[in-house]
C-alpha positions in Angstrom: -71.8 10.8 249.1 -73.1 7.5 247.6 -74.0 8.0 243.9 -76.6 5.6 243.4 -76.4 5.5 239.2 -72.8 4.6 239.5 -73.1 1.8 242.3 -73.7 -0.8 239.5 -74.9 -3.6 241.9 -78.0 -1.7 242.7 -80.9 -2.7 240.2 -84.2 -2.8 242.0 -84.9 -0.2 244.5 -87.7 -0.6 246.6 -89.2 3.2 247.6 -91.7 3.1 251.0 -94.1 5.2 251.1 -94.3 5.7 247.7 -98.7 7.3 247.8 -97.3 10.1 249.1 -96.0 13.4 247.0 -92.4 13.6 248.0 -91.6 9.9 247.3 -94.1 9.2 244.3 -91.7 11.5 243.0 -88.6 9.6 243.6 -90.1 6.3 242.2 -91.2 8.8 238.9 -87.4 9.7 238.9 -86.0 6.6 239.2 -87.8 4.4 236.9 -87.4 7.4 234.2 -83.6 6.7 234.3 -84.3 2.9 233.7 -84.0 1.6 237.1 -86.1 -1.2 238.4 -88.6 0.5 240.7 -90.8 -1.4 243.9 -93.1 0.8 245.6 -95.5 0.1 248.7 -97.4 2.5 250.8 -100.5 1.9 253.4 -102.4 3.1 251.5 -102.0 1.5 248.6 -103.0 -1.8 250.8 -106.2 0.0 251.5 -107.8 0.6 248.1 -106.8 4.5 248.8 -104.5 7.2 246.4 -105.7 4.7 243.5 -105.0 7.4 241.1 -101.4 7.5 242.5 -100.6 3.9 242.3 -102.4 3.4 238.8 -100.1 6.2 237.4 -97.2 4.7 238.8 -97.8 1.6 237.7 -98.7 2.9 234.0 -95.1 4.2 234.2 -93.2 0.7 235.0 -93.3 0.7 238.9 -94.2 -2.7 240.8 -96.6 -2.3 243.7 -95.7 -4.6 246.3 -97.7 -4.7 249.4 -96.2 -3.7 252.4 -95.7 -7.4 254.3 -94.2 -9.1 251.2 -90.7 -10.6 251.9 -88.5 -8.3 250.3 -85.9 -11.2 249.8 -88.5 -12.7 247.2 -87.9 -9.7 244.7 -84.2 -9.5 245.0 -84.4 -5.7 246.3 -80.7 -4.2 246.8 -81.5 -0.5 248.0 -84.5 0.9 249.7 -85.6 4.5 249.9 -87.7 5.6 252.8 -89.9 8.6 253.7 -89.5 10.2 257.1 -92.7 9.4 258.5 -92.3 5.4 258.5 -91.6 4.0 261.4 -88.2 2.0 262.3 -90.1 -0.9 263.0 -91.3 -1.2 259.5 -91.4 -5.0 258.3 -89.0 -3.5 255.2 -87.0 -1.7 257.1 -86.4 -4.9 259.5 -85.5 -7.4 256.8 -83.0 -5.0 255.2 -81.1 -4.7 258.4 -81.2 -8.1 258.4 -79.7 -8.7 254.9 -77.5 -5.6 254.8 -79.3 -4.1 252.2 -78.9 0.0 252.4 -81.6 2.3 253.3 -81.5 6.3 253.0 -84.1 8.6 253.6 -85.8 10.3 251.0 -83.1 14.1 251.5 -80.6 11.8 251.4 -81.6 10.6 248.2 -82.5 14.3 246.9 -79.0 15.6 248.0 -77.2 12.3 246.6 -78.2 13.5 242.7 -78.5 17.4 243.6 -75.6 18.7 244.6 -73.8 16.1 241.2 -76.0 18.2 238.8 -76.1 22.0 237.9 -79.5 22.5 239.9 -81.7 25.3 240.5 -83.2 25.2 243.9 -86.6 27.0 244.9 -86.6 27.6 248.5 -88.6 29.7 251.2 -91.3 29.0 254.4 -93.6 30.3 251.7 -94.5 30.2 247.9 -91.9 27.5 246.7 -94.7 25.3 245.0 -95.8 27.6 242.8 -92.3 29.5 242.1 -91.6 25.7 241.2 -94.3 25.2 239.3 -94.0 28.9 237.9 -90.6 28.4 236.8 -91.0 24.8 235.3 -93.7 26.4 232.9 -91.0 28.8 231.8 -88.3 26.7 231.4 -90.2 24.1 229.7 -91.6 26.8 227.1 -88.0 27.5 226.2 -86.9 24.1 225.8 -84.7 24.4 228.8 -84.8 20.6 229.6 -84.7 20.7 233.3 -85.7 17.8 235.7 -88.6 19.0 237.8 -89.5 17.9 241.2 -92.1 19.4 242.8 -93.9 19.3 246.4 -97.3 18.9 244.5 -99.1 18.5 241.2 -98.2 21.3 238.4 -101.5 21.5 236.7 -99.6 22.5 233.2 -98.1 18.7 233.5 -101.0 16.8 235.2 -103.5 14.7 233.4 -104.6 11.3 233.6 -101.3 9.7 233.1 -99.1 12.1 235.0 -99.1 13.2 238.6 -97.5 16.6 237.5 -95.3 17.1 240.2 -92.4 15.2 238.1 -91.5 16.5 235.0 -88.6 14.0 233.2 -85.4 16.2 231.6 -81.5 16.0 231.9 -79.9 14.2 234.6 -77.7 16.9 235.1 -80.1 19.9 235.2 -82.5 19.6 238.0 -85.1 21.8 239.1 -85.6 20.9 242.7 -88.6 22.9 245.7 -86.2 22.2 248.8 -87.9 21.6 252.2 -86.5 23.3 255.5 -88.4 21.2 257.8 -86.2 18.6 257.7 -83.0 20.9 258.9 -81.3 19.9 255.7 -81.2 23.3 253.8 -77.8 23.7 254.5 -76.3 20.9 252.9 -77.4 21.8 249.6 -75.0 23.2 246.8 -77.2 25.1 243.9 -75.9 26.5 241.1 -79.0 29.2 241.1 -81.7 29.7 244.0 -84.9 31.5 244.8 -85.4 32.8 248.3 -89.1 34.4 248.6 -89.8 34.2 252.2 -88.3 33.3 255.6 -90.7 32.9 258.7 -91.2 31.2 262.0 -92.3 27.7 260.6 -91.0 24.1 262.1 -88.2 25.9 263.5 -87.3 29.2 265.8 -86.8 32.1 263.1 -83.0 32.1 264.7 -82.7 28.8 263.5 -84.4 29.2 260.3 -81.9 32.3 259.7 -79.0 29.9 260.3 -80.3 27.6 257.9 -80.6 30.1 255.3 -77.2 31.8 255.8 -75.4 28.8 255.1 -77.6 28.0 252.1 -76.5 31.4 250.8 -73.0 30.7 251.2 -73.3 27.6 249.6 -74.9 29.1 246.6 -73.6 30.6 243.3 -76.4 33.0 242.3 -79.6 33.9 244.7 -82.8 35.5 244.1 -84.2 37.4 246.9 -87.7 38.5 247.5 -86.6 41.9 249.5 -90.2 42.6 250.4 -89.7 40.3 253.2 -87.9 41.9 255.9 -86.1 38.6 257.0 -84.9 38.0 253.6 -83.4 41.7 253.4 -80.5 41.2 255.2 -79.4 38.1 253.3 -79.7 40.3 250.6 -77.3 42.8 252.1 -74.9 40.1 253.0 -74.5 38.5 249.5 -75.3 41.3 247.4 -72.6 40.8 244.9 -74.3 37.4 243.8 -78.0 38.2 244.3 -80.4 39.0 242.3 -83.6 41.7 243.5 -87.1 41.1 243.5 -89.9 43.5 244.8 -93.1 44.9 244.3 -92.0 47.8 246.8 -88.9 48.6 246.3 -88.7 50.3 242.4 -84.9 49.7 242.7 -85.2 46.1 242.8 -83.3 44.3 239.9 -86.9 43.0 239.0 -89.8 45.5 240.0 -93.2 44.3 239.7 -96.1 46.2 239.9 -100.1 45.1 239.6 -102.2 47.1 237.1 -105.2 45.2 237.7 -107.0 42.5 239.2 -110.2 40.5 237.3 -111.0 37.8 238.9 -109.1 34.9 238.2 -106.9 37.3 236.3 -103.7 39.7 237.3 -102.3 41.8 235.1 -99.2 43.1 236.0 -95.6 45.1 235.0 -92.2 43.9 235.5 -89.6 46.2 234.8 -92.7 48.4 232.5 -93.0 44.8 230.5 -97.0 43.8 230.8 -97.8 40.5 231.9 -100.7 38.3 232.9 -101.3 35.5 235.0 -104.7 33.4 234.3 -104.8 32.3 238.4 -106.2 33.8 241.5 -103.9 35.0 244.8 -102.4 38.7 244.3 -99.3 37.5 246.3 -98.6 35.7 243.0 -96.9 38.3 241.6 -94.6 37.6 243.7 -94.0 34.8 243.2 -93.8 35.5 239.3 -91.0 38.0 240.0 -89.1 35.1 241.6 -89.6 32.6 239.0 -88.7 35.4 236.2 -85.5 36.1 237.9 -84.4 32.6 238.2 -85.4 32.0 234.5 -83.8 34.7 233.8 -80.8 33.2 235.1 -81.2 29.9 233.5 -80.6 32.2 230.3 -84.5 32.7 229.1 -85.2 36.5 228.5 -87.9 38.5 230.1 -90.1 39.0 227.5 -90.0 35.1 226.9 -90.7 34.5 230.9 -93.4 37.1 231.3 -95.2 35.4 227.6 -94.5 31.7 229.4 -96.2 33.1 232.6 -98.9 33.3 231.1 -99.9 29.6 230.2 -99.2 29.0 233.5 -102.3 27.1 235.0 -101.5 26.5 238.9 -100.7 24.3 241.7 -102.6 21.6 242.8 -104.1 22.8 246.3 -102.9 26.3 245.9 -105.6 29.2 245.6 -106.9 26.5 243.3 -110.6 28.0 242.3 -113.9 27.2 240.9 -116.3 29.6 240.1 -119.8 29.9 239.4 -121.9 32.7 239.0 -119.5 35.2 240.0 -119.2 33.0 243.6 -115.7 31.8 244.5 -115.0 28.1 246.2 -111.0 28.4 247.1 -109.0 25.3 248.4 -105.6 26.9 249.9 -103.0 24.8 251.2 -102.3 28.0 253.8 -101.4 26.5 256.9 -99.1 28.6 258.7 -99.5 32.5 259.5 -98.2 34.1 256.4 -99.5 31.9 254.4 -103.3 32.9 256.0 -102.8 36.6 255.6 -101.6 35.9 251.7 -104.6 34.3 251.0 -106.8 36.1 253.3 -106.2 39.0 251.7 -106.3 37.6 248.3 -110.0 36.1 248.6 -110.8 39.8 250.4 -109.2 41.4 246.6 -111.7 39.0 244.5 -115.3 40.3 246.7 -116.2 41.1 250.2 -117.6 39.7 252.6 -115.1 36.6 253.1 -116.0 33.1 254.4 -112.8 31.6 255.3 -112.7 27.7 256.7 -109.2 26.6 258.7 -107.9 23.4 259.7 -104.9 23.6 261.7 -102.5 20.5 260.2 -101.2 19.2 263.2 -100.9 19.8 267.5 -97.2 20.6 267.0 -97.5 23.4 264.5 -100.8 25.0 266.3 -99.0 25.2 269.6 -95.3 26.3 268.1 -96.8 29.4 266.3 -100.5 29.5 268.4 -100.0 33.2 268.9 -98.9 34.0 265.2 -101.9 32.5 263.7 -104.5 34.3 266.3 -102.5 37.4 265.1 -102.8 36.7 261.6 -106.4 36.5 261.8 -106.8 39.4 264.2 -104.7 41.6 261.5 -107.1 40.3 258.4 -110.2 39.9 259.3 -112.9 42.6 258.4 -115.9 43.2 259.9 -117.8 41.7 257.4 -115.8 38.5 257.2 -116.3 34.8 259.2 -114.1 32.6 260.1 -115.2 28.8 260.8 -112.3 26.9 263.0 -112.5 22.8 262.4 -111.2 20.4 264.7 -107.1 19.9 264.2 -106.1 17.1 261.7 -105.1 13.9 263.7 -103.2 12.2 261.4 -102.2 9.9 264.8 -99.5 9.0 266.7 -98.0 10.0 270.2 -99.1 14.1 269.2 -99.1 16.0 272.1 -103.3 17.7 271.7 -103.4 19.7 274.4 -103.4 23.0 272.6 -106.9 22.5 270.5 -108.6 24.8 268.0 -111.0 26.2 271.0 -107.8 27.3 272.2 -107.3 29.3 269.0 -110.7 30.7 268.9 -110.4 32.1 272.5 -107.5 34.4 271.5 -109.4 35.7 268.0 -110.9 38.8 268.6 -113.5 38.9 266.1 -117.3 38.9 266.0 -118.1 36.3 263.2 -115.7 33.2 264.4 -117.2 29.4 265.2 -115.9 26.6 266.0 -117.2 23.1 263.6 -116.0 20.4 265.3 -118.1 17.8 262.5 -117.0 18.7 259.0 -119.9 16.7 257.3 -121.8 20.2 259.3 -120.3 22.3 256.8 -122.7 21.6 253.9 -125.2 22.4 256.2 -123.5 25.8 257.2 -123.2 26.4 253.3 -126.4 25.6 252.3 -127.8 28.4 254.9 -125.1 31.1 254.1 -124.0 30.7 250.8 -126.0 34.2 249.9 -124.0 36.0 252.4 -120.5 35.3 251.1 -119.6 35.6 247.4 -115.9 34.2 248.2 -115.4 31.1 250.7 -111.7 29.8 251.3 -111.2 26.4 252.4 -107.6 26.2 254.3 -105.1 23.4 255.2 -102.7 20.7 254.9 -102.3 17.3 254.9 -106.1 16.1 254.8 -107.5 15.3 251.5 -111.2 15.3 252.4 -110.6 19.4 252.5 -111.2 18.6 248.5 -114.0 17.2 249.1 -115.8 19.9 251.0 -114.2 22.3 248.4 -116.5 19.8 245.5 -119.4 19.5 247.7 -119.8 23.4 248.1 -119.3 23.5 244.4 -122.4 21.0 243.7 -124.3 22.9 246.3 -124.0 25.9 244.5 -125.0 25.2 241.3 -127.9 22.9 242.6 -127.1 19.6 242.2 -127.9 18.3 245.3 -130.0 19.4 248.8 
């Protein structure tokens, strides 16, 4: 595997695509361990993610727009995202001066698997046990490099996108992606496993991936709560560690005491902890990252004190309230990751506006019948659900399967169809008495903030 920090003759690296999460992070990265970095992105050539491309900027990276002759600024390696096409002027001009190109996993396994990493994987709940777990580690000067799938709000602020956090070259803290099929070619020295289900792949599939990943791995936490994740548990038992809020014989055992609004206090192993964010499913996730800290050598009176500081994920149950009304924006978009936060926003009041935007044609038709079954199990009688029109982020998508075709199999009195977004400040205006707790839900689309902001103005009485 190429080693890009040894290969010498490669000084300026040119990352495409660089507005976007998972390779804003690979420019942050690279120019940290002095490396000329070029970025370009769309976007950027659109007056758009301007807070993205200022921050990287601040932090040494050129912006180059996406046409310029790549010849011109003597650019030896290029790193690509998935999503660009193979067309891409950049892409062209390499071939044409046999400059090397790699994807973005390429790039993550090239300086994973030559470090002693910790990996945080799972269809659900890696962000946060990321962003969980870089808190802790962090706290306990345990100098890990961080690279996250979003913004850790502990390490965002003006001048830092969060979702990088600089450390040791040869520590890494790494959320790994399984939609990309390349689970299996990572080597941690410790992982987190907190849930497996159908998502981007068959769950046979998904529990080849995962076996491997085991094998592959020296010490693994497993959520055991999650039926899929049990057997793995089984298999490898002699190097796994136990998590559970079920199961008191779990090598970790948490237990909720009691929820307060935006605050859970909770046991592990009869040691009281707190965490100052919403989402009861957290606790979960808190076990994970515990256990993994744990095994980075922090103790568990030091992880459950650390846990507590711990402010969130961007997009993740991430709240605002105002007079004891709840505005959520959830970045739930697949089945299990609606019932978690369904039932979370049902924990903080009753009744339950919840707002879903499926994130793509492909997902809504490979797991149709699993979301109309999550909501079916969920929803109360006393609860709505508003469907919006499926983000089209473009493309050759195959759209025949449509939200309407969601709707028809939700067997619920209190479900609509939006297919206007800008008619959901409208809707709020006229219900926002009957719901003390609205959840806005999905992926991908950015303007989901913005309704989440709107409501927010709405209800404190800026505006209308």
């Amino acid at each position: 595997m190429m080693n890009i920090f040894k290969e010498k003759k490669y000084k300026n690296i040119l990352v495409l695509g660089a507005g976007g999460s998972g390779m804003n992070v690979v420019c942050q990265y690279l120019v940290s361990n002095g490396i000329i970095v070029y970025a370009s992105d769309r976007g950027f050539d659109q007056d758009k993610k301007t807070r993205i491309k200022n921050i990287l900027s601040s932090k040494g990276v050129k912006i180059i727009n996406e046409k310029n002759n790549i010849s011109d600024k003597k650019i030896d390696f290029l790193i690509i995202t998935p999503a660009v096409e193979n067309e891409h002027n950049s892409i062209l001009q390499a071939k044409e001066l046999g400059i090397p190109v790699i994807k973005r996993t390429e790039f993550l396994l090239d300086i994973f698997n030559s470090s002693n990493g910790i990996a945080i994987a799972g269809t659900s709940g890696k962000t946060t046990i990321t962003g969980m777990t870089a808190t802790v580690l962090h706290k306990n000067n345990l100098n890990y490099t961080t690279i996250c799938g979003d913004e850790i709000l502990n390490f965002s602020d003006d001048s830092n996108l969060g979702n990088f956090i600089p450390g040791d070259r040869d520590k890494i803290l790494l959320e790994l992606d399984e939609s990309d099929g390349s689970l299996p070619l990572y080597k941690p020295g410790i992982a987190s496993l907190s849930t497996l289900e159908k998502d981007h792949y068959k769950l046979s599939e998904l529990e080849s991936m995962f076996n491997v990943f085991c094998g592959n791995t020296k010490k693994i936490i497993i959520n055991i709560d999650n039926p899929n994740l049990f057997k793995f548990y089984t298999s490898y038992k002699s190097k796994c560690v136990s998590v559970s809020t079920l199961n008191k014989n779990a090598d970790l055992f948490g237990e909720i005491t009691e929820v307060s609004g935006n605050r859970i206090y909770f046991h592990i192993n009869g040691k009281k902890g707190v965490l100052n964010i919403s989402g009861m499913y957290n606790v979960n996730n808190a076990l994970c990252a515990a256990a993994v800290s744990g095994e980075a050598g922090v103790s568990l009176d030091k992880s459950l004190e650390s846990l507590s500081y711990f402010k969130g994920v961007r997009n993740r149950f991430e709240t605002l309230e105002i007079d004891n009304k709840f505005i959520i924006l959830d970045f739930a978009h697949n089945p299990e990751k609606i019932k978690a936060s369904l039932i979370s926003a049902q924990n903080l009041s009753k009744p339950v506006t919840y707002i879903f935007q499926p994130h793509g044609y492909g997902p809504l038709k490979f797991m149709l019948d699993e979301f109309a079954s999550a909501f079916n199990d969920c929803l109360r009688t006393q609860d709505t659900l508003i469907l919006l029109k499926v983000f089209d982020a473009g493309g050759t998508a195959d759209r025949t399967i449509q939200s309407n075709n969601l709707l028809e199999k939700i067997n619920h009195d209190n479900v609509l169809y939006i297919e206007d977004k800008n008619e959901l400040n409208v809707y709020f205006k006229k219900n926002n008495s009957k719901s003390i707790t609205w959840v806005i839900a999905g992926a991908r689309d950015e303007s989901l903030r913005d309704i989440q902001k709107e409501f927010y103005k709405i209800a404190q009485g800026n505006i209308g």
